[in-house]
C-alpha positions as CSV (number, residue, x, y, z in Angstrom):
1,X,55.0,139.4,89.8
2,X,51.8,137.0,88.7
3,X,51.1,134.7,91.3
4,X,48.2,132.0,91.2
5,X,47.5,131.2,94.6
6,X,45.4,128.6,96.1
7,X,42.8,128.8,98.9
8,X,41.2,126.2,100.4
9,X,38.1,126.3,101.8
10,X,37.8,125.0,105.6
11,X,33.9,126.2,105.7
12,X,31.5,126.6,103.4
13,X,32.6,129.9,102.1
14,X,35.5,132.6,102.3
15,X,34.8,136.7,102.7
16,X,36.5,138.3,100.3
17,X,38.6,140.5,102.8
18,X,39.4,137.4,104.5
19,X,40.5,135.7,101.5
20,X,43.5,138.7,100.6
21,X,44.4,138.0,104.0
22,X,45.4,134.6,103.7
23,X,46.4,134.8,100.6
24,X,49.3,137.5,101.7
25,X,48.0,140.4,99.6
26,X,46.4,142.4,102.1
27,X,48.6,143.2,105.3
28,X,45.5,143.5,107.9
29,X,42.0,144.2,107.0
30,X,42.3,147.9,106.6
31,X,44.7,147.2,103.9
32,X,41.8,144.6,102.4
33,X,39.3,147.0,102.5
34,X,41.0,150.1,100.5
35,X,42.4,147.7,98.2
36,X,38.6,146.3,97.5
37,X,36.9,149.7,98.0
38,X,39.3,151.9,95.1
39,X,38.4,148.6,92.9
40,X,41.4,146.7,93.0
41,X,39.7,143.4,93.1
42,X,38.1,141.1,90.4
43,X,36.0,138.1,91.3
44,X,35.3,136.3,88.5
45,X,36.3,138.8,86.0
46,X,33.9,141.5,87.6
47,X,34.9,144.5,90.4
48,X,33.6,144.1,93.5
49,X,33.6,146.6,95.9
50,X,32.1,144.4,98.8
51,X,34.6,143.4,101.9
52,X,32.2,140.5,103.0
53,X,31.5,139.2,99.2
54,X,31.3,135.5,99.9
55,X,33.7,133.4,98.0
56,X,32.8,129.6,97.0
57,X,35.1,126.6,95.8
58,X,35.4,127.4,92.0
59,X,35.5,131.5,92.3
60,X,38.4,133.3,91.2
61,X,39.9,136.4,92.7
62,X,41.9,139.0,91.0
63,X,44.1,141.3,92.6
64,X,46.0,143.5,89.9
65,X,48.1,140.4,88.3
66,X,48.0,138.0,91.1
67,X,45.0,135.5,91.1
68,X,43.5,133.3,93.8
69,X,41.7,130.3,93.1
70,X,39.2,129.5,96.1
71,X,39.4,125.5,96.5
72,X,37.3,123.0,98.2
């Protein structure tokens, strides 16, 4: 199931845990953080193991096949 999901930003940046959240691939922050930690997660083609990783408009954020685009 690929999925290109878009997030826009209300402030002037997005945490990288918080940004799963809302985008409905993490179920709660614990579920956020192990996905991130075991290197799960792309942003901007690169793993990053870092729960409070800022995200600006024009990052992109892989999670296995799903991708969310981070909007202002």
């Amino acid at each position: 199931m690929k999925e290109k999901i878009e997030i826009r930003l209300r402030e002037e940046y997005i945490k990288l845990g918080q940004a799963l959240k809302a985008a409905n691939l993490a179920e709660d922050g614990v579920d956020a953080k192990y996905k991130i930690q075991d290197g799960l997660v792309k942003v901007n083609g690169e793993v990053d193991t870092r729960r409070g990783r800022k995200l600006y408009a024009g990052d992109v954020v892989a999670v296995e096949e799903d991708q969310i685009y981070i909007v202002r």
